[in-house]
SETI-530295 format. One line per 4 residues: number of its first residue (from 1); for each residue x, y, z of N, C-alpha, C. Coordinates in nm, 3 decimals, always signed. Example, Ala and Ser with C-alpha at 12.3 -4.5 7.8 and 13.67 -1.06 7.14 Angstrom:
residues 2
1	+1.319,-0.569,+0.780,+1.230,-0.450,+0.780,+1.320,-0.330,+0.780  +1.285,-0.225,+0.708,+1.367,-0.106,+0.714,+1.290,+0.003,+0.787
//
This chain:
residues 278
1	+0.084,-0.119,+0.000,+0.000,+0.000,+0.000,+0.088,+0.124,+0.000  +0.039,+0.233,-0.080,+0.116,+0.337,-0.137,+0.111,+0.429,+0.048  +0.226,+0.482,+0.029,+0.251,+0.570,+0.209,+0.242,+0.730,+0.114  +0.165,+0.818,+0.160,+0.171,+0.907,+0.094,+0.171,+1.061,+0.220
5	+0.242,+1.169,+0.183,+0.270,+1.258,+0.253,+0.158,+1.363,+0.307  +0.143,+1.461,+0.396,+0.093,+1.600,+0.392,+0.239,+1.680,+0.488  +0.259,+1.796,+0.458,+0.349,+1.897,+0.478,+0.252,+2.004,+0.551  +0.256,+2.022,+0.654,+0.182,+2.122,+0.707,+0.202,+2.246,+0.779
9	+0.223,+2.407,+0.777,+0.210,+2.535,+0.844,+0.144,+2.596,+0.853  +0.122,+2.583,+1.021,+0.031,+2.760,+1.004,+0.044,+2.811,+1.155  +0.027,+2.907,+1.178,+0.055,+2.955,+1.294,-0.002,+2.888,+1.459  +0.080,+2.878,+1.520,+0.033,+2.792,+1.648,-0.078,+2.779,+1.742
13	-0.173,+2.707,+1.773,-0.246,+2.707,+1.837,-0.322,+2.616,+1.899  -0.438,+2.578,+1.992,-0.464,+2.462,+2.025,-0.522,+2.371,+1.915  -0.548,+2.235,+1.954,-0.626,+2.144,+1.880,-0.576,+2.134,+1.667  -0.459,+2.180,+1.673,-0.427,+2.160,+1.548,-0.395,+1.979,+1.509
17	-0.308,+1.933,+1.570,-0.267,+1.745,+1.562,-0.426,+1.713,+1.517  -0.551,+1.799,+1.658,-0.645,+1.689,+1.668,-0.677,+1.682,+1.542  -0.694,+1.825,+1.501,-0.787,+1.877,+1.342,-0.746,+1.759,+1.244  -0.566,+1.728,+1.237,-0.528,+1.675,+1.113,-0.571,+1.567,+1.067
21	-0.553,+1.519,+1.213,-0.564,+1.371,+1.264,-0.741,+1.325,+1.237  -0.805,+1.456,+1.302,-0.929,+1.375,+1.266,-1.007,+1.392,+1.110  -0.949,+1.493,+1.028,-0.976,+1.507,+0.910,-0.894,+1.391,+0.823  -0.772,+1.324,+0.858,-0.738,+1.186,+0.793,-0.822,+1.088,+0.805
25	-0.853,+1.067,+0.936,-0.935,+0.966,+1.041,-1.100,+0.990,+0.939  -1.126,+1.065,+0.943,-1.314,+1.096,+0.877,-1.284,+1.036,+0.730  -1.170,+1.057,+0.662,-1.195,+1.022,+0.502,-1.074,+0.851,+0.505  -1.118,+0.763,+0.618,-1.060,+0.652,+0.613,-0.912,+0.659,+0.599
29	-0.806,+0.770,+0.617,-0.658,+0.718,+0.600,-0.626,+0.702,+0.792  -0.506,+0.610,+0.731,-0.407,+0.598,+0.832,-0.294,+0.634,+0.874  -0.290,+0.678,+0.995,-0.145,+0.766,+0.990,-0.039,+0.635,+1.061  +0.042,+0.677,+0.941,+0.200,+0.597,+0.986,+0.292,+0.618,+1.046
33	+0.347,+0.783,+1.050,+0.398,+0.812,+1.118,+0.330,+0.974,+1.111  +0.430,+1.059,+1.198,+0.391,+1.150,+1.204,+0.502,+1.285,+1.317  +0.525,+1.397,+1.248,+0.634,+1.494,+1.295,+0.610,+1.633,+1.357  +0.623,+1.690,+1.447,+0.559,+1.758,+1.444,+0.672,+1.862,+1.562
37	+0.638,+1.991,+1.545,+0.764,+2.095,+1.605,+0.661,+2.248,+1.586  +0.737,+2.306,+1.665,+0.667,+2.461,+1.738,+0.828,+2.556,+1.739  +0.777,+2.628,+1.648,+0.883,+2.759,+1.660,+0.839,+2.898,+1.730  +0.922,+2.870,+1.838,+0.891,+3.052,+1.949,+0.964,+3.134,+1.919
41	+1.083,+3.129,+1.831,+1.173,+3.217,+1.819,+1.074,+3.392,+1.783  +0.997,+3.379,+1.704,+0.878,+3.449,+1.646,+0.761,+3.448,+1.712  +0.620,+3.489,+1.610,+0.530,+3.440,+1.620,+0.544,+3.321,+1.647  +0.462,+3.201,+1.737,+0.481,+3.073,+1.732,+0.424,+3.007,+1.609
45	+0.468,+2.915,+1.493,+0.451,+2.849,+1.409,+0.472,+2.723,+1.429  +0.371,+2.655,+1.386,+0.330,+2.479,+1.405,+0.383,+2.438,+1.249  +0.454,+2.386,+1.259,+0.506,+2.247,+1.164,+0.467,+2.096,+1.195  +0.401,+2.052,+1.038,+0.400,+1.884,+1.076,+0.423,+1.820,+0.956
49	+0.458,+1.734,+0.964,+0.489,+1.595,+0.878,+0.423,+1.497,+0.887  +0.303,+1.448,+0.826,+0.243,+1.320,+0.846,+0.301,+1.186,+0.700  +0.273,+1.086,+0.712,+0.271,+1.025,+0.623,+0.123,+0.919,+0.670  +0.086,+0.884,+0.567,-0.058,+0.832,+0.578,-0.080,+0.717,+0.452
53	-0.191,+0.614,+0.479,-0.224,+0.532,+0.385,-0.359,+0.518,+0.386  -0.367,+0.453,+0.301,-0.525,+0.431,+0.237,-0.623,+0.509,+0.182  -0.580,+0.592,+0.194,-0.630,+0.710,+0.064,-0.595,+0.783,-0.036  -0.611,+0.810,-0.112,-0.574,+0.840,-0.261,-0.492,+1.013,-0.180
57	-0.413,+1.082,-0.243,-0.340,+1.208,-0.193,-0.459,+1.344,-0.232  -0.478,+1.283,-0.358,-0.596,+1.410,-0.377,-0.698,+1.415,-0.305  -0.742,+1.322,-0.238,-0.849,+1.261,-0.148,-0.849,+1.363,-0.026  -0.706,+1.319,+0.060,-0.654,+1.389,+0.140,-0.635,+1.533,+0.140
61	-0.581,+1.552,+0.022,-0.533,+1.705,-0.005,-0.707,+1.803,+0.002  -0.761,+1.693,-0.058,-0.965,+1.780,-0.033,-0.985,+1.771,+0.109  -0.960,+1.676,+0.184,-0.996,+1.682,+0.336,-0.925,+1.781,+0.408  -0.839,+1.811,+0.368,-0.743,+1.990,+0.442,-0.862,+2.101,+0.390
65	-0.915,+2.094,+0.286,-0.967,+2.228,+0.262,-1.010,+2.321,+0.403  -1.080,+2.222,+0.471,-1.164,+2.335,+0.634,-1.054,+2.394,+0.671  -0.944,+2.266,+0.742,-0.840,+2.351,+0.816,-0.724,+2.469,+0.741  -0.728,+2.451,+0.592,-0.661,+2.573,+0.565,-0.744,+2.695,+0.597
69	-0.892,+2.671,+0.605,-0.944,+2.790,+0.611,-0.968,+2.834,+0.772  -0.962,+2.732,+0.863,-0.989,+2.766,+1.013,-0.875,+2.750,+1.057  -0.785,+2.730,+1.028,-0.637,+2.775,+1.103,-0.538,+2.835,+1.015  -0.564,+2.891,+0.910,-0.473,+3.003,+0.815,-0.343,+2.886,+0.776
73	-0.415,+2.765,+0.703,-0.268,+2.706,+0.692,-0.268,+2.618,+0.615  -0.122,+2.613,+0.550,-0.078,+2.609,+0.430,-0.062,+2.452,+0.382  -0.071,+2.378,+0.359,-0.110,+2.221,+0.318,+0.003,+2.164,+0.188  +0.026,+2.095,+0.194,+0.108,+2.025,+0.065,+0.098,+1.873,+0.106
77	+0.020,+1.818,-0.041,-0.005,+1.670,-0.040,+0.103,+1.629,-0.141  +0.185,+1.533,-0.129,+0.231,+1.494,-0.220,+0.246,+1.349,-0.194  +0.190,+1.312,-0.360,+0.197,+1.175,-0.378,+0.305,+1.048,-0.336  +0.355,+0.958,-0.269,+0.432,+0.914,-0.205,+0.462,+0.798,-0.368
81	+0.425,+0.787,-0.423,+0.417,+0.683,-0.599,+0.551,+0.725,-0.641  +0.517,+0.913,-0.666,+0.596,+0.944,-0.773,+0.729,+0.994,-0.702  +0.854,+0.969,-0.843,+0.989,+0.963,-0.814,+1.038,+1.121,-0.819  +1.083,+1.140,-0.759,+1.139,+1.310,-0.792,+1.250,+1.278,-0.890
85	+1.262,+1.431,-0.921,+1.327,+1.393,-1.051,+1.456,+1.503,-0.997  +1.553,+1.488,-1.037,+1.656,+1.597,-1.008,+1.758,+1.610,-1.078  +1.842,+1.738,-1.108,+1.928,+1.778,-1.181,+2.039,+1.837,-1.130  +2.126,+1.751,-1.143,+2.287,+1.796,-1.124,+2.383,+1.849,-1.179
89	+2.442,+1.970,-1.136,+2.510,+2.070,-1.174,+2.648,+2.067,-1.135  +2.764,+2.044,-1.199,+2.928,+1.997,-1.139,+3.007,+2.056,-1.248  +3.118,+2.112,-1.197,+3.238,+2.167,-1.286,+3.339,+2.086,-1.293  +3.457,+2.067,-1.217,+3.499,+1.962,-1.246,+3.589,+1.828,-1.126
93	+3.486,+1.876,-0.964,+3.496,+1.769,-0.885,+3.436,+1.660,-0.871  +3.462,+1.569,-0.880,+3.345,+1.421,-0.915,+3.282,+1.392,-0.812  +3.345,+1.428,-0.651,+3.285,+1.296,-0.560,+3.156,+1.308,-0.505  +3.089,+1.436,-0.512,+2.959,+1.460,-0.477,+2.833,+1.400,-0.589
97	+2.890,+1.440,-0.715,+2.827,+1.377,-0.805,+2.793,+1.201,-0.786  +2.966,+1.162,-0.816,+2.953,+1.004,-0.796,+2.890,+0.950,-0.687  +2.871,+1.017,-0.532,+2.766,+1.000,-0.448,+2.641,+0.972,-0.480  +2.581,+1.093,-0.563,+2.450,+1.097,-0.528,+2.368,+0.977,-0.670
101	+2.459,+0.968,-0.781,+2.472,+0.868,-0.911,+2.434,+0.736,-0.822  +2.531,+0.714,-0.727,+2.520,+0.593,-0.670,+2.444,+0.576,-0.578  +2.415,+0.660,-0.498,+2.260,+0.642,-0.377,+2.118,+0.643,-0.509  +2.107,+0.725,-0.546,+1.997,+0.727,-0.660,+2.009,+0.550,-0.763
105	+2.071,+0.484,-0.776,+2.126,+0.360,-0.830,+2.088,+0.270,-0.764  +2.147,+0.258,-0.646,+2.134,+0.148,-0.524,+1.999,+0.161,-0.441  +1.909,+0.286,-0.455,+1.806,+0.293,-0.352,+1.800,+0.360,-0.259  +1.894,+0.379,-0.178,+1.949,+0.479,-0.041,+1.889,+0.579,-0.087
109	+1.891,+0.682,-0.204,+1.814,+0.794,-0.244,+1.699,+0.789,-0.340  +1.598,+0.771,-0.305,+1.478,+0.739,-0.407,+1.426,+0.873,-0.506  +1.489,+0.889,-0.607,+1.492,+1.010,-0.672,+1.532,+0.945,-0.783  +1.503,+0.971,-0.962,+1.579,+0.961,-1.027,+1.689,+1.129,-1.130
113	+1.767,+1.054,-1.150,+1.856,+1.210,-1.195,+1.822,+1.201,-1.320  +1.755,+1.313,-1.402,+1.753,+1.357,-1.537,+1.835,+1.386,-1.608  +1.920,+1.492,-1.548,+2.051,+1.527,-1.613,+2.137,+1.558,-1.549  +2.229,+1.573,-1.620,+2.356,+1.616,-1.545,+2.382,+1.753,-1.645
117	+2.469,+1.875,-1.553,+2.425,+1.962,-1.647,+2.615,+2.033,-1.566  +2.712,+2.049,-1.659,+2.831,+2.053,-1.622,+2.898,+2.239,-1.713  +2.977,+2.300,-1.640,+3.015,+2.400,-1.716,+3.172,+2.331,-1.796  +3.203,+2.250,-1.773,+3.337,+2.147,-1.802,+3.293,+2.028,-1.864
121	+3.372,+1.992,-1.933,+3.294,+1.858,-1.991,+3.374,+1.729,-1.910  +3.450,+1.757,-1.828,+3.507,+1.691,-1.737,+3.479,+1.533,-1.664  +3.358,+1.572,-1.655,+3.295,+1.492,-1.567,+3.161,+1.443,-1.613  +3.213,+1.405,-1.787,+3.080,+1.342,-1.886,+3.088,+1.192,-1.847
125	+3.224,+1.164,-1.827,+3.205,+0.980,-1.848,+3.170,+0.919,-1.746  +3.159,+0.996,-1.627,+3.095,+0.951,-1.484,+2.994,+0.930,-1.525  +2.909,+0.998,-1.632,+2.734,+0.943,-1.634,+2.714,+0.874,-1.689  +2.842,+0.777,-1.801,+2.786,+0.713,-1.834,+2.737,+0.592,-1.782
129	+2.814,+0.501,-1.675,+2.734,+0.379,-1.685,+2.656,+0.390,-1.575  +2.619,+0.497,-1.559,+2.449,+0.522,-1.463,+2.342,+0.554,-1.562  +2.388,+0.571,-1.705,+2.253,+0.606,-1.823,+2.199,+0.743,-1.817  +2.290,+0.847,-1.720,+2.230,+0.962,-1.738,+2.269,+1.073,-1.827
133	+2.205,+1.157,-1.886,+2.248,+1.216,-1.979,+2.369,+1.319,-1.963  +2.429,+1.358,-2.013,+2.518,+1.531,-1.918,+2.498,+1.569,-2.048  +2.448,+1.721,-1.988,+2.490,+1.815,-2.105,+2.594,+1.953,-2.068  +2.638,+1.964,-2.157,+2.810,+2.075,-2.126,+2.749,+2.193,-2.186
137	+2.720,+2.275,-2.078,+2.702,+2.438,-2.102,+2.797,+2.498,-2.051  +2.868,+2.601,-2.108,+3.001,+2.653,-2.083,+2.953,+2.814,-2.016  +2.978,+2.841,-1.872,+2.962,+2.961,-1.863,+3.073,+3.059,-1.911  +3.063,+3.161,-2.041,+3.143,+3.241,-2.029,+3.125,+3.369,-2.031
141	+3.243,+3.431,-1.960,+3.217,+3.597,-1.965,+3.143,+3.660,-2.039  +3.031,+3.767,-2.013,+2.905,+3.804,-2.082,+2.830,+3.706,-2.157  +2.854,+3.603,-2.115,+2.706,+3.517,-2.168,+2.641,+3.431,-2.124  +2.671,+3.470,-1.964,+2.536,+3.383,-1.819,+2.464,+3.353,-1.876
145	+2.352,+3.501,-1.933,+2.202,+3.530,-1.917,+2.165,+3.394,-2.046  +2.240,+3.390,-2.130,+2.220,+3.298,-2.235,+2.238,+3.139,-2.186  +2.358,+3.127,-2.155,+2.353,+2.978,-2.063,+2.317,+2.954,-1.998  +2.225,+3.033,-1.841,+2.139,+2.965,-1.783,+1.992,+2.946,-1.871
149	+1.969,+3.022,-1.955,+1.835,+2.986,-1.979,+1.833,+2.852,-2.051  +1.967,+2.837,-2.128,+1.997,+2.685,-2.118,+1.971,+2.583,-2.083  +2.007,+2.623,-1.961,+2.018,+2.550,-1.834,+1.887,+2.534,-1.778  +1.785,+2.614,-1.762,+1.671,+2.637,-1.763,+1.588,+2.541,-1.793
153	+1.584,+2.586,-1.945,+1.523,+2.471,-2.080,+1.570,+2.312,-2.010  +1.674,+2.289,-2.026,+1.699,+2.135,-1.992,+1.657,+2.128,-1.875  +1.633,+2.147,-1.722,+1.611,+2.157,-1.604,+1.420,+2.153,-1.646  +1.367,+2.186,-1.689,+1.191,+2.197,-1.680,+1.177,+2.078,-1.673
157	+1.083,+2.086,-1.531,+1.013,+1.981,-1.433,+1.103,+1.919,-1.313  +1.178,+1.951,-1.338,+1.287,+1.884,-1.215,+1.218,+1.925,-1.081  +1.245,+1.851,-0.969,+1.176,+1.872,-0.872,+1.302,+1.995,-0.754  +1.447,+1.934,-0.790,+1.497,+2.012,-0.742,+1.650,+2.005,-0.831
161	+1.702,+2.127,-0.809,+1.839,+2.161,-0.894,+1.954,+2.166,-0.741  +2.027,+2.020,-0.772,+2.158,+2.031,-0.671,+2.303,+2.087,-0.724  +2.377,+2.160,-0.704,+2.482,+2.256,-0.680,+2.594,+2.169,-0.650  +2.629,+2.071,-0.678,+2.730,+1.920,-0.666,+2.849,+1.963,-0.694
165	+2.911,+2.087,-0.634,+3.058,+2.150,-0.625,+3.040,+2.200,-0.767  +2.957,+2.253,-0.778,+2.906,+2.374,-0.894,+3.014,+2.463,-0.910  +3.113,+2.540,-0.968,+3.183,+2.671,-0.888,+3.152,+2.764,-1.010  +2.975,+2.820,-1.007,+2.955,+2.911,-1.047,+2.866,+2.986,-0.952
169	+2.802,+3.113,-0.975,+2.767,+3.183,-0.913,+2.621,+3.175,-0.975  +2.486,+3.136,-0.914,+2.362,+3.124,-0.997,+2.298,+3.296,-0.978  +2.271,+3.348,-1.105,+2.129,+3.451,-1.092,+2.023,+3.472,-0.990  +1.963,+3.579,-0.937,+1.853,+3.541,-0.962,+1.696,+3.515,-1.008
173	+1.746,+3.514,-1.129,+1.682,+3.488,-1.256,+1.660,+3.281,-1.235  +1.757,+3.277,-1.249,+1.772,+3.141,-1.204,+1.710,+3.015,-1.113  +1.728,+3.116,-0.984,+1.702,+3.067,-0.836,+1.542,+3.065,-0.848  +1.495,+3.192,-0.954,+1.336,+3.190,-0.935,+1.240,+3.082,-1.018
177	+1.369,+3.049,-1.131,+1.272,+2.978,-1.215,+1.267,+2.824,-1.130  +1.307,+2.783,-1.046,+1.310,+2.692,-0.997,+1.258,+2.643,-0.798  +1.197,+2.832,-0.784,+1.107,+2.795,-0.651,+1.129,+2.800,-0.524  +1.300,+2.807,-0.566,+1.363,+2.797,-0.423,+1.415,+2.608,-0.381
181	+1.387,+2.577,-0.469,+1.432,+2.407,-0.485,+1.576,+2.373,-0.514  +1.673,+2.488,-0.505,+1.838,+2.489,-0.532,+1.908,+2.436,-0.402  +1.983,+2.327,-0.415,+2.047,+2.303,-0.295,+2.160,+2.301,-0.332  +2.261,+2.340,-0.241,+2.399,+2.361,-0.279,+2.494,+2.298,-0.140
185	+2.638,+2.219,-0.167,+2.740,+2.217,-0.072,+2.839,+2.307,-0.075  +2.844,+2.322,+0.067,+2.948,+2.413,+0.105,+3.099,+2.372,+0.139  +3.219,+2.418,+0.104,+3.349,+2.251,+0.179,+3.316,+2.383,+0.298  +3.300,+2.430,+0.384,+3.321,+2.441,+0.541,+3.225,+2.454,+0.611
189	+3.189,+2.487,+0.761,+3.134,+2.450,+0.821,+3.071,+2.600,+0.861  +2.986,+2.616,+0.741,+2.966,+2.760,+0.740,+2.906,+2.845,+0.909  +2.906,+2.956,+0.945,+2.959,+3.055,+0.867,+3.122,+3.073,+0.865  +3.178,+3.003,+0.942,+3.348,+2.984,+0.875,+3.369,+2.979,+0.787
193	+3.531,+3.048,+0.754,+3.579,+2.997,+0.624,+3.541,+3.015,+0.455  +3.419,+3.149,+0.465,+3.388,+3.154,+0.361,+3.483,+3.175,+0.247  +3.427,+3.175,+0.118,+3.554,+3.245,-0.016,+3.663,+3.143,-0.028  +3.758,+3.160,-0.069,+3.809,+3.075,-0.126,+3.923,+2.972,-0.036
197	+3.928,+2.911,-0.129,+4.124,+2.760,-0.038,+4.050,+2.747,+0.133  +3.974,+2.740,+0.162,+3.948,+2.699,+0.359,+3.996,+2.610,+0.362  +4.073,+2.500,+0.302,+4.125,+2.385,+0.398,+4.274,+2.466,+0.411  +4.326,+2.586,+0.307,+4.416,+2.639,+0.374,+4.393,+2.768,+0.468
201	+4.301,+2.755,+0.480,+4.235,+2.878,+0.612,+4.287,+2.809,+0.759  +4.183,+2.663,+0.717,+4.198,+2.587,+0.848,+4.285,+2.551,+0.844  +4.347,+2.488,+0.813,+4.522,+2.458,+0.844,+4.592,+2.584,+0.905  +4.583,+2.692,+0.816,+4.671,+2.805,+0.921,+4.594,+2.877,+1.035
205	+4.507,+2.828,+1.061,+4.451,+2.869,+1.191,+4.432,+2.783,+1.276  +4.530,+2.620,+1.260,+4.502,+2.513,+1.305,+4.390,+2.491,+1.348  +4.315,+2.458,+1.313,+4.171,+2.394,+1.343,+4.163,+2.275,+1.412  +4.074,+2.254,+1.486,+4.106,+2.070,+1.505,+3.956,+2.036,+1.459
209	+3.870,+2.090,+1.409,+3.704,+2.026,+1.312,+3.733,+2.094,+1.166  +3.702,+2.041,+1.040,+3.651,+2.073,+0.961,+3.531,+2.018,+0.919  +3.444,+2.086,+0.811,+3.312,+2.019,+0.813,+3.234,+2.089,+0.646  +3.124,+2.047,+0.636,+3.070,+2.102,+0.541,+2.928,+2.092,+0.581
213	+2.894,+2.224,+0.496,+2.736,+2.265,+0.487,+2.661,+2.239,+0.349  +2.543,+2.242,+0.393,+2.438,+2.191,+0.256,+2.326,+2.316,+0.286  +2.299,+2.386,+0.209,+2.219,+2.485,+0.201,+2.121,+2.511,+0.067  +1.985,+2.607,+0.114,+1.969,+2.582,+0.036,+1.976,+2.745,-0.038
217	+2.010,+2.755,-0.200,+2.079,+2.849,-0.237,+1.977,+2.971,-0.240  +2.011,+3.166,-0.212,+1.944,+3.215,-0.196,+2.042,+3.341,-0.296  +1.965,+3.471,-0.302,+2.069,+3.529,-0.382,+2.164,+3.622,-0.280  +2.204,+3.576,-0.158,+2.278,+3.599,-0.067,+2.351,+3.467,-0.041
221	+2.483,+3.507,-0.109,+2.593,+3.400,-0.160,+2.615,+3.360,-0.008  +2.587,+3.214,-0.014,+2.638,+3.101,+0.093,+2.578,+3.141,+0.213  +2.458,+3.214,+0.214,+2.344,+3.228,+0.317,+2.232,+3.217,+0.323  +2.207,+3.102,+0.275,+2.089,+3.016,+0.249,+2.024,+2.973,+0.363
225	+1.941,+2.937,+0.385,+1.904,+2.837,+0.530,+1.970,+2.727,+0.517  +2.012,+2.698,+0.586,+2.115,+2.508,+0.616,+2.021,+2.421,+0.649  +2.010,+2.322,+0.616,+1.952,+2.202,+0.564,+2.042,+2.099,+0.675  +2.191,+2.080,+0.633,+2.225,+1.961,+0.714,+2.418,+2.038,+0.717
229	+2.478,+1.979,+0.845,+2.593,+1.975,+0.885,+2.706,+1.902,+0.907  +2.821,+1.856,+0.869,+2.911,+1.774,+0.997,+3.057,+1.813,+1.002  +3.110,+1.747,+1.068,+3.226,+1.778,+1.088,+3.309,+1.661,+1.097  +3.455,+1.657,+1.101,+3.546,+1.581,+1.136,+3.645,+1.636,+1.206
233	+3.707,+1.542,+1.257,+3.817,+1.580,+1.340,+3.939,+1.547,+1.280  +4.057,+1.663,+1.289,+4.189,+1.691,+1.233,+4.243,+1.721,+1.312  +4.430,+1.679,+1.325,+4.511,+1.742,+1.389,+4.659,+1.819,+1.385  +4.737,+1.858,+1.397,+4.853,+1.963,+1.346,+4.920,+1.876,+1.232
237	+4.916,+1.730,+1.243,+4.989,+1.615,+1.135,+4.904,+1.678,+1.017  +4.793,+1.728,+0.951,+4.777,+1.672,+0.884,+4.766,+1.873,+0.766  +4.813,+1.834,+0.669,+4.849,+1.932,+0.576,+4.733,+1.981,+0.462  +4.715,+2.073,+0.414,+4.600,+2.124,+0.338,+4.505,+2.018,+0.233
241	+4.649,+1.925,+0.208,+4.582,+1.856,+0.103,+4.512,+1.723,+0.157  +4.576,+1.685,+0.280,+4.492,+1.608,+0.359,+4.406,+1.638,+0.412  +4.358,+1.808,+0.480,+4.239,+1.835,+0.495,+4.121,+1.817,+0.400  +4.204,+1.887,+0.291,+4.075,+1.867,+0.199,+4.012,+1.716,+0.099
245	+4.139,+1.626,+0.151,+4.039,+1.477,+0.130,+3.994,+1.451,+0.237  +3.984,+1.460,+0.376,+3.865,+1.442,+0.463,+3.763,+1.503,+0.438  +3.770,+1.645,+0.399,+3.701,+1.745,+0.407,+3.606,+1.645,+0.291  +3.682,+1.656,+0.159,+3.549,+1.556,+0.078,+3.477,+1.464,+0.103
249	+3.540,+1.380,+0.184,+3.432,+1.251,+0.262,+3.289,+1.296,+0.331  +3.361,+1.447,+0.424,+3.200,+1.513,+0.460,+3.141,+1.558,+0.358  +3.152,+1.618,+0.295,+3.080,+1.676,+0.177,+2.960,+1.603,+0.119  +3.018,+1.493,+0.060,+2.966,+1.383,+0.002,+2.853,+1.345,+0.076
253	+2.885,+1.311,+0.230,+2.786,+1.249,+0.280,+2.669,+1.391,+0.350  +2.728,+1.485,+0.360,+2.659,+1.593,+0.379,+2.532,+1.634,+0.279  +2.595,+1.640,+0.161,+2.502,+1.682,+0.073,+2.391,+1.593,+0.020  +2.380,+1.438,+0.025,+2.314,+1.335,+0.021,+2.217,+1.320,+0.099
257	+2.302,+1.353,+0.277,+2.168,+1.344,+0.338,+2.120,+1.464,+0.303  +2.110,+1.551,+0.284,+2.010,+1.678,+0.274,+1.932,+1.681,+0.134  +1.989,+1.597,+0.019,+1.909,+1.612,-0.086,+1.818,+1.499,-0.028  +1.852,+1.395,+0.002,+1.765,+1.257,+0.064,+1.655,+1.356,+0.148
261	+1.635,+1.383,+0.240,+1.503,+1.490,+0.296,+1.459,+1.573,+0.250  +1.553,+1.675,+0.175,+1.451,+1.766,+0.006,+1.387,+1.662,-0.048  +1.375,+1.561,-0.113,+1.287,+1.495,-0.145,+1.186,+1.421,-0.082  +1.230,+1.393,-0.007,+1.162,+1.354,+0.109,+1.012,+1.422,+0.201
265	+1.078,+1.548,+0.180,+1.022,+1.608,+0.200,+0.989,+1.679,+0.367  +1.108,+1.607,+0.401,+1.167,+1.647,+0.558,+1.204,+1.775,+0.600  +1.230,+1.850,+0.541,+1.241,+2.015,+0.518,+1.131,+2.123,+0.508  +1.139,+2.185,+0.581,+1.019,+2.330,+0.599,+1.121,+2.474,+0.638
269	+1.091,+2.473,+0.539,+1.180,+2.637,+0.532,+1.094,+2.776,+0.629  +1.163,+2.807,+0.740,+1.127,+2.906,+0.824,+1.206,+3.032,+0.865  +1.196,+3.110,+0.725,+1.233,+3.233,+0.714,+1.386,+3.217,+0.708  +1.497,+3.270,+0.755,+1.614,+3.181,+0.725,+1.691,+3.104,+0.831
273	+1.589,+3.002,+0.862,+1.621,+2.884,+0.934,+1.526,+2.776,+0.847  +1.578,+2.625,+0.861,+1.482,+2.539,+0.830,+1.459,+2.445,+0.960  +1.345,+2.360,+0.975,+1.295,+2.278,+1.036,+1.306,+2.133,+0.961  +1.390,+2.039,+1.023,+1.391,+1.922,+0.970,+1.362,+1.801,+1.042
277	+1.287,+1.773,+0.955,+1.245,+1.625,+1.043,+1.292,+1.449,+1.000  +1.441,+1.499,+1.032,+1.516,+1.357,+0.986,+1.501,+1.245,+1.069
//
């Protein structure tokens, strides 16, 4: 039996769970699991995550109609069937790519990748024996506005556009045609270390963590809301270029889990913080 989602906000107050719960409950679904979190930083805002069975999503998505209108709040049904589709963007580091090729392959990431979409042609033969397409758009000086729309064109319908050690700078022209669905890795453990070489930042400021961030992209370069974090541990032995192959091991697994819950649908973006329910 198909497990199918609702995404739920609206501002905090009593008897909201009961509302959800009993508007699933009246049109026969079952709840399987279920998430749920309160933000005071603000106004208080109610976040939830249900997943549910036995009813069709559109079914469900009609049984919210009351409560969007008696608690001012915002609903998203999505079908638990269908595969998200996603598009990867890489210049010319492989290992985030070859990550997410291979979770999307094996299952670990239930998404399939449409394209691969590279400013280098670098990193064409990685797609091949995963069957995915790459196409090589070259960003050059004065002619963005032309290659993202490119980029654009090939990207229509994607559910989300990942930033897989991208090292361009997106529009935003760009960022809009796609919703706010841009996720990007960071190599540090932002807000450290921004701009350029940080594993030789951290090295000369001896560090003993490096780490990477997954965000999601905004047109305030590398201040996105963060999605997911980690770190590792380093010590005076170890030299820039050994930072930055640990540093890739986080990356990799950084940016996976966070596209794995963008699809998922574990993510609720709250102004510039997110709420995740991993």
């Amino acid at each position: 039996m198909a497990v199918h989602r609702l995404v739920v906000a609206c501002p905090d107050r009593s008897g909201i769970v009961a509302a959800v719960a009993g508007a699933l409950a009246g049109i026969g679904a079952n709840i399987v699991h279920a998430d749920q979190h309160t933000d005071r930083t603000r106004e208080p805002e109610f976040f939830m995550r249900v997943e549910f069975e036995g009813v069709a999503p559109e079914v469900a998505d009609a049984a919210m109609d009351p409560l969007r209108r008696d608690f001012a709040m915002t609903v998203r049904t999505i079908d638990g069937e269908t595969v998200p589709e996603l598009a990867i963007f890489v210049s010319k580091e492989d290992h985030c790519l070859r990550e997410l090729l291979h979770e999307c392959r094996n299952g670990d990431l239930r998404a399939r990748v449409g394209a691969v979409v590279g400013n280098h042609r670098e990193l064409e033969e990685v797609c091949v024996p995963y069957g995915v397409p790459f196409h090589h758009v070259p960003v050059l000086p004065g002619d963005r506005e032309a290659a993202e729309r490119r980029q654009i064109e090939i990207c229509r319908g994607v559910d989300a556009v990942v930033l897989a050690k991208y090292m361009q700078i997106v529009s935003p022209g760009f960022l809009s045609a796609f919703g706010g669905r841009v996720l990007n890795i960071h190599h540090s453990f932002l807000p450290a270390f921004v701009g350029a070489n940080p594993y030789r930042q951290a090295h000369d400021r001896g560090v003993k963590l490096i780490g990477a961030t997954a965000h999601y992209v905004t047109e305030v370069l590398d201040a996105g809301p963060i999605v997911e974090q980690d770190v590792a541990r380093v010590d005076h032995r170890m030299d820039p270029r050994e930072l930055r192959r640990i540093g890739r091991q986080v990356e990799r697994a950084v940016l996976a889990r966070a596209v794995r819950w963008h699809v998922e649908d574990r993510v609720i973006r709250s102004g510039d913080r997110t709420v995740v329910f991993a």
